[in-house]
C-alpha positions, 0 to 999 in steps of 0.5 A, a space after each residue: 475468487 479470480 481477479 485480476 486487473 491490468 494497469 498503465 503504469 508511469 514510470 517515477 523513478 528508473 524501474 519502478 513503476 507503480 504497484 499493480 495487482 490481482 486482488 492484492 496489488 496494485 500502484 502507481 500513477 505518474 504526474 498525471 495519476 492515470 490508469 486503467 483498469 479491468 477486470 479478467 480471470 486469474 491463475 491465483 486462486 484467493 480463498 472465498 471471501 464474501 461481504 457480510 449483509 451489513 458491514 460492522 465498524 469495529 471503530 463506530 458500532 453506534 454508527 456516529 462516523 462524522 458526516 464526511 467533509 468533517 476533518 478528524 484530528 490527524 491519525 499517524 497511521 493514516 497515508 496515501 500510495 499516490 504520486 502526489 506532485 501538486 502543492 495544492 493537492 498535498 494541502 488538501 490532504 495534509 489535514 487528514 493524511 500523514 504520509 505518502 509514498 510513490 513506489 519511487 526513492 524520492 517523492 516528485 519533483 514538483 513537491 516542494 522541498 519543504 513539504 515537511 513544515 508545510 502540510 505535516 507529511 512524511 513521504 516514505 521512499 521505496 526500493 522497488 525491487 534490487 536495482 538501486 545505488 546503494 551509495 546514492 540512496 544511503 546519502 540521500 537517507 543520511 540528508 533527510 534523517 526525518 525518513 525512518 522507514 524503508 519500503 522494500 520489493 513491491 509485489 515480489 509474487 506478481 509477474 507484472 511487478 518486482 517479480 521476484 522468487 523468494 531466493 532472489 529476494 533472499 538473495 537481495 535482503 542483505 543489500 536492505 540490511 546493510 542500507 539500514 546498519 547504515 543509516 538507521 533506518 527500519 526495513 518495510 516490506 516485503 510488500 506482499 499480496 496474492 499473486 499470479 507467481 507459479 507455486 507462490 500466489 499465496 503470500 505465505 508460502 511465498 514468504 515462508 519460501 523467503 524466510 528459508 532461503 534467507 536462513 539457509 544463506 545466512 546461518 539461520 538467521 532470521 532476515 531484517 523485516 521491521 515491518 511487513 508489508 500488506 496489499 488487499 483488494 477485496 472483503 475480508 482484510 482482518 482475515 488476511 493480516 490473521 494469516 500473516 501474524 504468523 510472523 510476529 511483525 507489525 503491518 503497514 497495510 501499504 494498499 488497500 481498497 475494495 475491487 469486488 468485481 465478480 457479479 454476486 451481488 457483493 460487487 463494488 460498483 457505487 460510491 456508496 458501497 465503497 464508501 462502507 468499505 473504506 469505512 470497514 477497513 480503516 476501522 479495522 487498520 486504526 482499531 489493531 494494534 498490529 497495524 502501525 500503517 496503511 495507505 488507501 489506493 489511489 489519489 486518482 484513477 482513469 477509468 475508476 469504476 470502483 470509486 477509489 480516487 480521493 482526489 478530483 481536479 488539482 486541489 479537490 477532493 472526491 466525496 471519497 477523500 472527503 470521507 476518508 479525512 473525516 473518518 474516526 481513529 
């Protein structure tokens, strides 16, 4: 299959901009959560995937998923990646979403400082790609000692996003490590997904490409991945975290959704359809045992014609946000 999407993207920290992709990637949104999307051929060829007649949840075969608007006790796995910045859409969230993270180093500024003992929420921040002060992050970590994890390098085999060749991000990674000896943090990422790098739109060649060039610089050592990191836009995610277990690191699936947008019949044009598809891959996030964490894009999206904002107006939640609260885990 051949996607691939072109997005605004606002800035929300000095060089990060949201995560965007090709069946594999895509972020962002500033204040405003806006974007724009549209669909185009790419390069990167990502093995066929197909929707299957009807879409089994692994988590609910009976059917019995509460009627959305139904909140489900809270499940820690269950995030946002969205620049969330109105108090009043983190308390529509806070019942059932756990985590959030911006692609930025530090959540907006509109969020309150409490936000913790307000709406029970970790905001989890990220190092883009390697252009970050160390000094300033590691003291920021050391005053906020709730914050465990560090997401890492978003896209690094997309040219529109950290675009970076596995040994440049080799290179990088002891920077990673030493933020981590440092404050105790454990490394997310890379945030991989199919990309549009020459020679490395596969995630897996790409991260095998990495895990040599680290070792190569580092006496065969392995690199710090406490986590990988995982972006999935179409059908088949169960698959592709299969391709990645190789690894033997436990997955936060960080963005995710279904943009099928080939006209086979299999597209994701109704709220209805992508309804079935969250419900699909949140099953299958909640039900591996691999998977410690995942974040549906967006909060809310111009132009979205795949039905993927969980937000409306400041404060409201689409019929998908609603559903996405309710579901089982």
């Amino acid at each position: 299959m051949h996607f691939s999407w072109s997005r605004r993207r606002t800035a929300v920290w000095p060089l990060v901009f949201a995560g965007c992709l090709v069946l594999g990637g895509c972020g962002g949104g500033g204040d405003s959560g806006s974007g724009t999307a549209s669909g185009s051929p790419n390069a990167a060829t990502v093995p066929a995937v197909t929707a299957p007649a009807t879409v089994p949840n692994p988590a609910d075969p009976a059917g019995t998923t509460p009627p959305a608007g139904t909140v489900a006790a809270k499940s820690a796995k269950r995030g946002v990646a969205y620049d969330l910045a109105s108090p009043l859409d983190l308390a529509v969230l806070a019942p059932g979403v756990s985590w959030w993270y911006n692609w930025s180093s530090q959540p907006n500024a509109q969020v309150p400082a409490d936000y913790r003992a307000q709406y029970q929420m970790d905001f989890y921040p990220m190092l883009w790609n390697g252009n970050y002060d160390a000094a300033s992050i590691e003291a920021s970590l050391k005053k906020n000692p709730q914050i465990k994890y560090l997401l890492v390098l978003n896209e690094p085999n997309q040219s529109d996003q950290s675009n970076l060749t596995p040994q440049q991000a080799a290179n990088l990674w002891p920077g990673f490590e030493a933020i981590a000896a440092h404050t105790g943090v454990k490394i997310v990422g890379p945030a991989i997904s199919w990309g549009t790098m020459p020679g490395y739109a596969d995630p897996v060649v790409w991260l095998d490409a990495f895990y040599a060039a680290y070792r190569n610089a580092n006496g065969n050592r392995d690199p710090q991945i406490d986590y990988l990191a995982f972006h999935w836009y179409d059908y088949g995610l169960a698959g592709q975290l299969d391709r990645l277990a190789k690894y033997g690191k436990p997955f936060w699936v960080t963005e995710f959704a279904n943009w099928h947008a080939q006209n086979d019949g299999a597209q994701i044009d109704t709220l209805a359809k992508q309804e079935a598809q969250m419900k699909d891959m949140v099953a299958i996030c909640e039900a591996r045992a691999d998977v410690f964490r995942y974040a549906w894009f967006t909060g809310r999206w111009n132009n979205d014609s795949h039905f993927t904002s969980l937000l409306g107006a400041p404060g409201q939640l689409t019929d998908l946000g609603r559903l996405y609260l309710s579901l089982p885990h």
